[in-house]
VEXTOR-861667 format. One record per residue: x, y, z of N, C-alpha, C in turn. Coordinates in steps of 0.1 Angstrom, whole numbers, padded with zeros to 4 digits, always signed. Last residue first. Layout:
N
XYZXYZXYZ
...
***
This chain:
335
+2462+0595+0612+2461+0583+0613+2478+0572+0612
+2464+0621+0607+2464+0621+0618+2456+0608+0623
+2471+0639+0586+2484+0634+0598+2481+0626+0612
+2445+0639+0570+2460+0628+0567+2466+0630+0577
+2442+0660+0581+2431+0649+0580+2442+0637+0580
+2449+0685+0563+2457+0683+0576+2445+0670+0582
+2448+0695+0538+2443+0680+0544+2453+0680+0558
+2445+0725+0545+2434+0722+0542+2432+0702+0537
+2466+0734+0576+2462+0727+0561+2449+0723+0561
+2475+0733+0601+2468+0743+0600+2456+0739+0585
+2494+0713+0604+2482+0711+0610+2474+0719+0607
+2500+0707+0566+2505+0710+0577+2491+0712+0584
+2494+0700+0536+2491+0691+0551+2502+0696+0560
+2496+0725+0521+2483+0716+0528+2482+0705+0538
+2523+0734+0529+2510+0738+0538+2500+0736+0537
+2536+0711+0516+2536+0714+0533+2530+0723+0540
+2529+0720+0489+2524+0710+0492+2526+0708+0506
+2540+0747+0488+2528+0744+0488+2520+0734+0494
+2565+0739+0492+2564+0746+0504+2547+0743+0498
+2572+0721+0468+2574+0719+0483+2569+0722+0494
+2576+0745+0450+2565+0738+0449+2561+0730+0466
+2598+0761+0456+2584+0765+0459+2578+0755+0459
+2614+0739+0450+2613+0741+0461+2603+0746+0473
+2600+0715+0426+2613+0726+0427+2606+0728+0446
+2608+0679+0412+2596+0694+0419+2608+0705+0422
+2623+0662+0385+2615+0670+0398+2606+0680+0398
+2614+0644+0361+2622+0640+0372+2621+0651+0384
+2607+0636+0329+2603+0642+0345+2611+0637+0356
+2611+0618+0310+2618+0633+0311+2616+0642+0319
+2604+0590+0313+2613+0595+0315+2616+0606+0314
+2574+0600+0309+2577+0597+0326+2592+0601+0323
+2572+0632+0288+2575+0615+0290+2573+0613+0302
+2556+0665+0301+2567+0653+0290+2564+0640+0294
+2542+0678+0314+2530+0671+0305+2545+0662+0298
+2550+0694+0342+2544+0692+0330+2543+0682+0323
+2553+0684+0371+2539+0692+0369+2540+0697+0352
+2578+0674+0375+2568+0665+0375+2556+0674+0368
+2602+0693+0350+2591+0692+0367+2581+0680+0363
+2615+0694+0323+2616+0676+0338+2611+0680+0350
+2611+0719+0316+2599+0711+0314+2602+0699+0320
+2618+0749+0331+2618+0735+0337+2610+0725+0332
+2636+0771+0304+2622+0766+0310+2626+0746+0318
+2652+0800+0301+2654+0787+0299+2643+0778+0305
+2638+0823+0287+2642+0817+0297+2644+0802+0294
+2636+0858+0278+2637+0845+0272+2645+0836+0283
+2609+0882+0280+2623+0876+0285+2623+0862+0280
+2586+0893+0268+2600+0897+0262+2613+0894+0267
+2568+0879+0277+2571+0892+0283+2580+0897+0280
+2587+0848+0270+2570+0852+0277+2575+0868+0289
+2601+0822+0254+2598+0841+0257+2585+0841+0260
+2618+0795+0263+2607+0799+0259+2608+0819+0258
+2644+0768+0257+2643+0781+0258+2626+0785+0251
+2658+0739+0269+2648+0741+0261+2644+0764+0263
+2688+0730+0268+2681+0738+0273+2671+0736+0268
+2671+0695+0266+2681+0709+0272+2687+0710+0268
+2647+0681+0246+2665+0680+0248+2664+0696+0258
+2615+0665+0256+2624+0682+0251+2641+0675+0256
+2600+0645+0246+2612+0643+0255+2622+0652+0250
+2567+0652+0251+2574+0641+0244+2588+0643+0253
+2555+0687+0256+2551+0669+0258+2565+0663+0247
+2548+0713+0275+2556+0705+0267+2551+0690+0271
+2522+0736+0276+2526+0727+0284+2540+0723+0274
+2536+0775+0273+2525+0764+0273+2531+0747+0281
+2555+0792+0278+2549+0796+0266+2532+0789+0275
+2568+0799+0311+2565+0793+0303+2557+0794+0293
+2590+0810+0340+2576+0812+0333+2580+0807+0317
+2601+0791+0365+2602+0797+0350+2587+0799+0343
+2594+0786+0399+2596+0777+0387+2596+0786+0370
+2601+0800+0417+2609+0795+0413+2609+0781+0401
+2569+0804+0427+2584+0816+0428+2590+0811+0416
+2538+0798+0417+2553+0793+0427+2565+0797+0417
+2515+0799+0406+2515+0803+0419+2530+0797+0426
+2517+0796+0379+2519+0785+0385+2517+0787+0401
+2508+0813+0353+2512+0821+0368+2508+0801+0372
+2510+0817+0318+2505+0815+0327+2513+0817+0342
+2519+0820+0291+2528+0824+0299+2518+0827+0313
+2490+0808+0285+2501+0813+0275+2510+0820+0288
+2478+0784+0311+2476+0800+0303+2488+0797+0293
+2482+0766+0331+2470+0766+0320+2465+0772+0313
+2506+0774+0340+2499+0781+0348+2480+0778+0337
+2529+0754+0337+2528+0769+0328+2516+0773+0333
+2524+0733+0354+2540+0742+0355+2535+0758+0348
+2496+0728+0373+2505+0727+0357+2516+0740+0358
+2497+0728+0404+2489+0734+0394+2497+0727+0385
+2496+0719+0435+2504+0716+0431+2494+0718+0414
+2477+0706+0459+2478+0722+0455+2490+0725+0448
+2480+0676+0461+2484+0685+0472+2489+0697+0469
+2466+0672+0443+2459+0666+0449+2464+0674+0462
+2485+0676+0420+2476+0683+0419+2466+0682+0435
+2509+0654+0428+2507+0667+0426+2497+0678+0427
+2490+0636+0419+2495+0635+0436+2498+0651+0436
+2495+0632+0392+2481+0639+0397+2479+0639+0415
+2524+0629+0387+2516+0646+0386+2500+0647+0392
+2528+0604+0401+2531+0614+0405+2526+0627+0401
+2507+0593+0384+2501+0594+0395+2509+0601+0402
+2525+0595+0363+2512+0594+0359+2503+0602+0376
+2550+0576+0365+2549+0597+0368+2537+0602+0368
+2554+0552+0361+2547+0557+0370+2546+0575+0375
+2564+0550+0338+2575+0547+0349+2566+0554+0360
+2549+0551+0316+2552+0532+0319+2564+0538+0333
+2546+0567+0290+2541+0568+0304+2541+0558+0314
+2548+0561+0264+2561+0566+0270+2561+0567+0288
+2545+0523+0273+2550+0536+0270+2545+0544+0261
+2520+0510+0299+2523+0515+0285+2531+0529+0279
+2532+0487+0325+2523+0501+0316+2527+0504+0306
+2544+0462+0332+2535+0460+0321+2525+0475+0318
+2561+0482+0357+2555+0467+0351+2548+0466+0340
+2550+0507+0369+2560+0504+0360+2555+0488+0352
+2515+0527+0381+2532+0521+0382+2540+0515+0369
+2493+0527+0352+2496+0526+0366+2506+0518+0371
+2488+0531+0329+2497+0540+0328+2501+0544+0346
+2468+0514+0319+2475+0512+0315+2491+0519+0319
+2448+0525+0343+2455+0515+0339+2464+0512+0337
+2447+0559+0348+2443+0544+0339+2453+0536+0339
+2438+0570+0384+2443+0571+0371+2441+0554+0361
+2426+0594+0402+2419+0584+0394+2433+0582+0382
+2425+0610+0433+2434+0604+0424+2425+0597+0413
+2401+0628+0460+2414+0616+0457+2419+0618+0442
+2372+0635+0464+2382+0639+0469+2395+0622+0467
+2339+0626+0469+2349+0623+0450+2363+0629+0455
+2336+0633+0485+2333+0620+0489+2335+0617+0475
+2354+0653+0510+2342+0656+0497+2342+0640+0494
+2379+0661+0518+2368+0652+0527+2358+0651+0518
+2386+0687+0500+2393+0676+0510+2383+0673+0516
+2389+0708+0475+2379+0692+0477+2380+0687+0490
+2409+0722+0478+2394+0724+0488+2388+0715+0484
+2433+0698+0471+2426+0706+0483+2410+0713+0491
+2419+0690+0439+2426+0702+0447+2419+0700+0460
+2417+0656+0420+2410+0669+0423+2419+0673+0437
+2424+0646+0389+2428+0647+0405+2417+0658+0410
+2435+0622+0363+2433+0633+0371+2427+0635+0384
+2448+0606+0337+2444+0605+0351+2441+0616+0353
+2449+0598+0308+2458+0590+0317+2453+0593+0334
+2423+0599+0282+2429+0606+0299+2439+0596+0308
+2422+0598+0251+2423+0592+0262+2429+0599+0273
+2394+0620+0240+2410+0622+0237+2407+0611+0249
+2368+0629+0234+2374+0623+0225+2385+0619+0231
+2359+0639+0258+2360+0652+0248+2366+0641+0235
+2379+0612+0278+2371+0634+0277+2372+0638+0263
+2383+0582+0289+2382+0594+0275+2376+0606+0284
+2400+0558+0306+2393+0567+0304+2394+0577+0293
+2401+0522+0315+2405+0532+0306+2395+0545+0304
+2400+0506+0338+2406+0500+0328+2413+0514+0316
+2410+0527+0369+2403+0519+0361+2404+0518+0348
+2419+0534+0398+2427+0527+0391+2415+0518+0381
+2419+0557+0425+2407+0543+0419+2419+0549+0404
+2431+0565+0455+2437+0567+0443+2427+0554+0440
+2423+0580+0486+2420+0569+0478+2426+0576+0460
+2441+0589+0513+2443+0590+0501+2437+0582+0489
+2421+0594+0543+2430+0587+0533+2427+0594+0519
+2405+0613+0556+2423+0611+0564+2428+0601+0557
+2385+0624+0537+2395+0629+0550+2408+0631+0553
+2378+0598+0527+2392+0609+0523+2393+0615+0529
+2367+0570+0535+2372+0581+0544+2376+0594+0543
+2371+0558+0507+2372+0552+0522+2377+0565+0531
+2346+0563+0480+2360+0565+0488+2359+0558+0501
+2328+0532+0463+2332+0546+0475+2339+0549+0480
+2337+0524+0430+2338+0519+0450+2338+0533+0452
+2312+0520+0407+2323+0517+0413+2322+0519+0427
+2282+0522+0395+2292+0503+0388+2310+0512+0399
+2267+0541+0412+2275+0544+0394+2279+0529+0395
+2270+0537+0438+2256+0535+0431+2261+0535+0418
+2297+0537+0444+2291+0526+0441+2277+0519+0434
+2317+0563+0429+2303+0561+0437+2300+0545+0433
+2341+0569+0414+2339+0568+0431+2326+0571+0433
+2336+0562+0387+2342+0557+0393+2341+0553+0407
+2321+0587+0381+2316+0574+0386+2320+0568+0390
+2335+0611+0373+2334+0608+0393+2329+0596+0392
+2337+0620+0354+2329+0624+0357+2325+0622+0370
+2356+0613+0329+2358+0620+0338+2352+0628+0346
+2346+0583+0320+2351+0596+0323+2351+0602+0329
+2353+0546+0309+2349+0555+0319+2351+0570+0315
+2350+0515+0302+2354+0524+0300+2350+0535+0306
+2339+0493+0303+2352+0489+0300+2360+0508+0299
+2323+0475+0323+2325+0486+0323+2335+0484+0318
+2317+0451+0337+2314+0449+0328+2320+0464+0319
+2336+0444+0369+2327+0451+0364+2326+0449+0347
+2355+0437+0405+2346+0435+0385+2340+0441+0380
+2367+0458+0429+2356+0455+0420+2358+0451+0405
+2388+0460+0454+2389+0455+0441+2373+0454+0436
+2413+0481+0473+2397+0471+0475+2400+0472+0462
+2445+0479+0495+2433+0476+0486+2419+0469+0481
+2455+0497+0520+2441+0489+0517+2446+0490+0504
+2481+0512+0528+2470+0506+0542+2459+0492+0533
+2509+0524+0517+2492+0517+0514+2486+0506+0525
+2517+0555+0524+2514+0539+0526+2508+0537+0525
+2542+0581+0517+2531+0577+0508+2527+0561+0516
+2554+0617+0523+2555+0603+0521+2541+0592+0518
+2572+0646+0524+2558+0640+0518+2558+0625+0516
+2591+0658+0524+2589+0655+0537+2571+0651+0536
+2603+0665+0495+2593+0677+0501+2586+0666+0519
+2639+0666+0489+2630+0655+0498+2616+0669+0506
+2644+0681+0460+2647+0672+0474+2639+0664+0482
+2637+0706+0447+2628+0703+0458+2638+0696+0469
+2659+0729+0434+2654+0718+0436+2644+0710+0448
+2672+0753+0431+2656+0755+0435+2652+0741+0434
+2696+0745+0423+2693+0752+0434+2680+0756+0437
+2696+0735+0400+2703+0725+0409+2697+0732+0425
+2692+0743+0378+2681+0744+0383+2682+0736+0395
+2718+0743+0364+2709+0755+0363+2699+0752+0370
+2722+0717+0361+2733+0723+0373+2719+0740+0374
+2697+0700+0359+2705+0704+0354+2709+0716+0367
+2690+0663+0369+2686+0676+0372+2693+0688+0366
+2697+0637+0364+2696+0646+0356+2693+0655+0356
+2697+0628+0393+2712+0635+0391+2710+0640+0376
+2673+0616+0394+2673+0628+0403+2688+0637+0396
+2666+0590+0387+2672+0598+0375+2672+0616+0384
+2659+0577+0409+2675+0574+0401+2675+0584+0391
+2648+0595+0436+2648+0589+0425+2655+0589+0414
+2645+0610+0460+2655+0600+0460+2653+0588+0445
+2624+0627+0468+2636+0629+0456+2655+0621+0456
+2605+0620+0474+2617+0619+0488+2631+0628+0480
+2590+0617+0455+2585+0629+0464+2596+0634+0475
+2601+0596+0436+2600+0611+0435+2600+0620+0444
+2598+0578+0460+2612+0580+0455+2611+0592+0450
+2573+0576+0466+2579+0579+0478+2593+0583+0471
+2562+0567+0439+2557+0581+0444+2569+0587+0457
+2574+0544+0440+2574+0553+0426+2569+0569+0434
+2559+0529+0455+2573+0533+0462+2583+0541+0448
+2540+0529+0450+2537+0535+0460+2553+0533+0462
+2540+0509+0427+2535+0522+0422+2537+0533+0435
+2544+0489+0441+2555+0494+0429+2553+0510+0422
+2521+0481+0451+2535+0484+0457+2547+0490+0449
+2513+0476+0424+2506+0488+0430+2514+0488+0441
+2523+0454+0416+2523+0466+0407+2519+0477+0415
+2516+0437+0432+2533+0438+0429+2535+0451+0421
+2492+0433+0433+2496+0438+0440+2505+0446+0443
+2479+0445+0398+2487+0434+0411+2489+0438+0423
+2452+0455+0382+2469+0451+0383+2470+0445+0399
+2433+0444+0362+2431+0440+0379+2449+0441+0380
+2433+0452+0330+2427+0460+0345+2427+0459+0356
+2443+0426+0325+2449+0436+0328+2450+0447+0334
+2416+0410+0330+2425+0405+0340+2439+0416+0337
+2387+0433+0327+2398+0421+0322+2412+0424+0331
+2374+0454+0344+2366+0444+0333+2372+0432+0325
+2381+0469+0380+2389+0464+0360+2374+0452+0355
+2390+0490+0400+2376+0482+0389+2380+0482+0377
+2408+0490+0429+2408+0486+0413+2393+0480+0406
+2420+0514+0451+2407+0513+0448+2408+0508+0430
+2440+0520+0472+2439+0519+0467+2425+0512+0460
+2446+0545+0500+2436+0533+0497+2435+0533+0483
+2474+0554+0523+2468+0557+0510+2458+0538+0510
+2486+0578+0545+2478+0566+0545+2472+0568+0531
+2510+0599+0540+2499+0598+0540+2495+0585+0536
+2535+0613+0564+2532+0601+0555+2516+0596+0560
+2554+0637+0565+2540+0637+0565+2537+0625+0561
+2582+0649+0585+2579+0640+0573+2563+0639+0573
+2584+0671+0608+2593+0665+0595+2582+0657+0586
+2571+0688+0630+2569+0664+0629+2576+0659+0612
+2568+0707+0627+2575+0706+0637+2579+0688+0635
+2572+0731+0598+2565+0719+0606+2574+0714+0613
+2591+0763+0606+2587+0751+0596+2579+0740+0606
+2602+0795+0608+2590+0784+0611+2585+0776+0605
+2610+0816+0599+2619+0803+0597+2610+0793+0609
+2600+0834+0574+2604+0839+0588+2611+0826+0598
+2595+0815+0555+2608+0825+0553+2611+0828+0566
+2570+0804+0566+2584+0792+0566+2597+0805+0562
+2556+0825+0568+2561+0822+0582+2574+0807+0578
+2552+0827+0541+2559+0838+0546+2560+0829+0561
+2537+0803+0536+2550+0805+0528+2561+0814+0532
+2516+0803+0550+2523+0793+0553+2540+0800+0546
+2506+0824+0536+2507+0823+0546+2518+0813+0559
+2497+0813+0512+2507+0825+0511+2509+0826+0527
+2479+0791+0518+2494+0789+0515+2505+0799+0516
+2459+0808+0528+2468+0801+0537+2480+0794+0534
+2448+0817+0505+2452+0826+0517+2463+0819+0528
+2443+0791+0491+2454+0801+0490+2462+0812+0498
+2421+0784+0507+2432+0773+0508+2445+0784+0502
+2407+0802+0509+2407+0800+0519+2423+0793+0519
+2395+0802+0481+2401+0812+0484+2410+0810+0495
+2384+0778+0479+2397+0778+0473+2406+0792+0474
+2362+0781+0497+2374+0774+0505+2390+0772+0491
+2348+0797+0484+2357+0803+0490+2364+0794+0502
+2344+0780+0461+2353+0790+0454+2356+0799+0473
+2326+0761+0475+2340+0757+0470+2347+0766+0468
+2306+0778+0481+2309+0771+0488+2330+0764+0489
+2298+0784+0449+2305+0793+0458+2310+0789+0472
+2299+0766+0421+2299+0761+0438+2305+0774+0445
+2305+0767+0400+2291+0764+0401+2291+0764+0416
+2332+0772+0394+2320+0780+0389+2307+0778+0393
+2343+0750+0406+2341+0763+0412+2334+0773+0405
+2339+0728+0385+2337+0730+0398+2334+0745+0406
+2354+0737+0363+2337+0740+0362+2330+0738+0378
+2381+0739+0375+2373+0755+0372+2357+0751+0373
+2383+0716+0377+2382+0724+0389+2372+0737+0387
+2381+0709+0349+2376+0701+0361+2373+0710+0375
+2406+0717+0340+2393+0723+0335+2382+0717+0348
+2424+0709+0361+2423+0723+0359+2412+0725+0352
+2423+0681+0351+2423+0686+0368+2417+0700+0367
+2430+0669+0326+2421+0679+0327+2416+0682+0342
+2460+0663+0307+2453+0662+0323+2443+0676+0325
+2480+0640+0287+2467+0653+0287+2457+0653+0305
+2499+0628+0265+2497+0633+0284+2485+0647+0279
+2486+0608+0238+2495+0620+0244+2490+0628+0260
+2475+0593+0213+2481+0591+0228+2489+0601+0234
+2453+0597+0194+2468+0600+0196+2467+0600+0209
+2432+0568+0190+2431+0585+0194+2448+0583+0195
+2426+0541+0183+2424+0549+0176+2424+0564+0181
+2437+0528+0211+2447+0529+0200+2438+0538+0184
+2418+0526+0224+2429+0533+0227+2434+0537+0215
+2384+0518+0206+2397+0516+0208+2406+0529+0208
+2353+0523+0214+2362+0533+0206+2377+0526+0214
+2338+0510+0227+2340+0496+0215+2349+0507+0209
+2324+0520+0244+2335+0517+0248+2337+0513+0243
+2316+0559+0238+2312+0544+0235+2323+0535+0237
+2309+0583+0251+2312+0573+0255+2310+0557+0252
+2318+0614+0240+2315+0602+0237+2316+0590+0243
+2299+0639+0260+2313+0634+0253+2310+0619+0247
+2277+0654+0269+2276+0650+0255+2292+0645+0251
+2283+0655+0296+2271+0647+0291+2271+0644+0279
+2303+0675+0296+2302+0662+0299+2295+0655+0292
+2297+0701+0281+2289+0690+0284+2294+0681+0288
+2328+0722+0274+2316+0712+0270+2313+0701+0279
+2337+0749+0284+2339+0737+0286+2328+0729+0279
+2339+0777+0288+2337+0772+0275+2333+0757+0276
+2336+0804+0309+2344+0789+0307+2334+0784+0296
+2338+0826+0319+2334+0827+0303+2341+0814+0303
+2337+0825+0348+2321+0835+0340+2325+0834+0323
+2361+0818+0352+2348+0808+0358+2341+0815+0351
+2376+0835+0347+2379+0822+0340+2368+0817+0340
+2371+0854+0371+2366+0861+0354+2371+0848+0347
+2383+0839+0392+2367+0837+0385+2363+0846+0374
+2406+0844+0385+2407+0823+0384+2389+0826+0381
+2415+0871+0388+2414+0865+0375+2405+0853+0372
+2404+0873+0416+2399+0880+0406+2399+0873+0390
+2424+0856+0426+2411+0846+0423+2403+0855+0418
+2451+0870+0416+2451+0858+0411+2431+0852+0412
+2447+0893+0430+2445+0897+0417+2444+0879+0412
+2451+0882+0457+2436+0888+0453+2433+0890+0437
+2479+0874+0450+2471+0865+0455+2452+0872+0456
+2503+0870+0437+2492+0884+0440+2480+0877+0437
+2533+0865+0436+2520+0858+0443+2512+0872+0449
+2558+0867+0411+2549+0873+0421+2534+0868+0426
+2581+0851+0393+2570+0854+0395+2564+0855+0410
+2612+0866+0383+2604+0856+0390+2590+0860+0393
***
């Protein structure tokens, strides 16, 4: 099982920051006459490169990401010692935020209610496909992480814009979109027609904790791949915005964005890399000369919507000590 060496971990996260490779934003392609349908469609979430170039540039930020881990490890040992949050359930006020350019871009109401009770069933782990859980992994199961989800608002903008990246315009109104509402103490998730990085289409991504109250702080995901109703398979059961909810409440990529990478949580299997499409179990990896059977149905890897289905237990505990009162959104409990 993996060990939380938590000084050796932001030693490593900024020797990542001093030889990051990332390319230019500036120079990706943004031409919006490049049809979906000419790139391979495949789950790709760049939260993690995102963050990193974030924190490479912002000492400000690298030590409230120090800040936010100190305190998870913290949180983690006083929940063993058997001190848990006192008010059970966390339900976070959410604002949803739609800039579409055609009438599929503007999903529905009925869709985005649909999309907020897609997150409350995973998260409550009251979700129908919960009993494919394998008997092997029956016992580090999350369950219900006492994480819950309302939508207070929708706001809506037109726009001529057919296409976007991963660069925050979205949430600024001087750019062609809407300004968060508050993030503090809401969850804004912006829902727009379609996004690229680097060439490839982006179903969504998120930004971490020490963003919290920052005024890009929330969710972004596409369209096409928002709640169930008319999204586009394989990604059509709304998992989309379950993994980047994930990320949003200190919740990493299962395989740690490494070759047998560190996920910062106990009980989830160390892992080659991400998996995508719809692995059969067992699925078996080696990393370190141990061969393990691997959780690729965590929400936090990269398969189908259908072949996700939970969080594990560590994971749980991460996400209950960002919003617990001490937490880095402890903002959210308190509307």
């Amino acid at each position: 099982m993996k060990k939380l060496l938590f000084g050796a971990i932001v030693l490593s996260f900024m020797s990542a920051c001093n030889s990051d490779n990332i390319s230019n934003q500036n120079e990706e392609s943004t031409d919006p006459a490049v049809s979906s349908s000419s790139m391979a469609l495949e789950r790709s979430c760049p939260s993690e490169e995102i963050r990193e170039e974030a924190l490479k540039n912002s000492p400000e930020l690298r030590q409230k990401f120090a800040d936010l881990e100190a305190n998870t490890a913290r949180f983690a040992n006083d929940q063993k010692l058997g001190r848990v949050l006192a008010d059970g359930t966390v339900e976070i006020p959410v604002v949803v935020n739609v800039i579409y350019s055609s009438t599929a871009g503007n999903v529905s109401d009925a869709r985005i209610a649909e999309q907020i009770a897609v997150l409350n069933a995973d998260y409550s782990g009251t979700n129908t496909d919960a009993g494919s859980i394998p008997t092997e992994f029956q016992t580090v199961k999350a369950g219900d992480t006492k994480v819950q989800f309302r939508l207070v608002n929708t706001i809506r903008k037109s726009t001529t814009k057919t296409g976007w990246k991963t660069d925050d315009s979205m949430k600024k109104a001087s750019s062609g979109g809407i300004d968060a509402t508050n993030p503090t103490n809401y969850l804004n998730i912006w829902v727009v027609s379609k996004m690229t990085s680097q060439g490839k289409s982006i179903l969504g991504y998120a930004t971490f904790p020490e963003s919290a109250g920052s005024l890009n702080d929330g969710v972004v995901i596409a369209a096409p791949f928002f709640g169930k109703t008319g999204a586009s398979s394989p990604y059509n059961l709304g998992r989309t915005a379950t993994h980047e909810v994930g990320h949003y409440l200190n919740l990493r990529h299962i395989w740690g964005d490494a070759m047998c990478g560190n996920d910062l949580v106990d009980d989830t299997p160390t892992q080659t890399s991400s998996n995508g499409g719809a692995p059969t179990y067992p699925l078996y990896n080696t990393c370190n000369s141990v061969k393990r059977s691997v959780m690729f149905m965590n929400y936090m890897d990269y398969v189908n919507d259908a072949s996700m289905f939970m969080f594990s237990s560590g994971q749980k505990t991460r996400m209950q000590a960002v919003v617990a009162a001490s937490g880095a959104r402890a903002g959210l409990r308190v509307l």
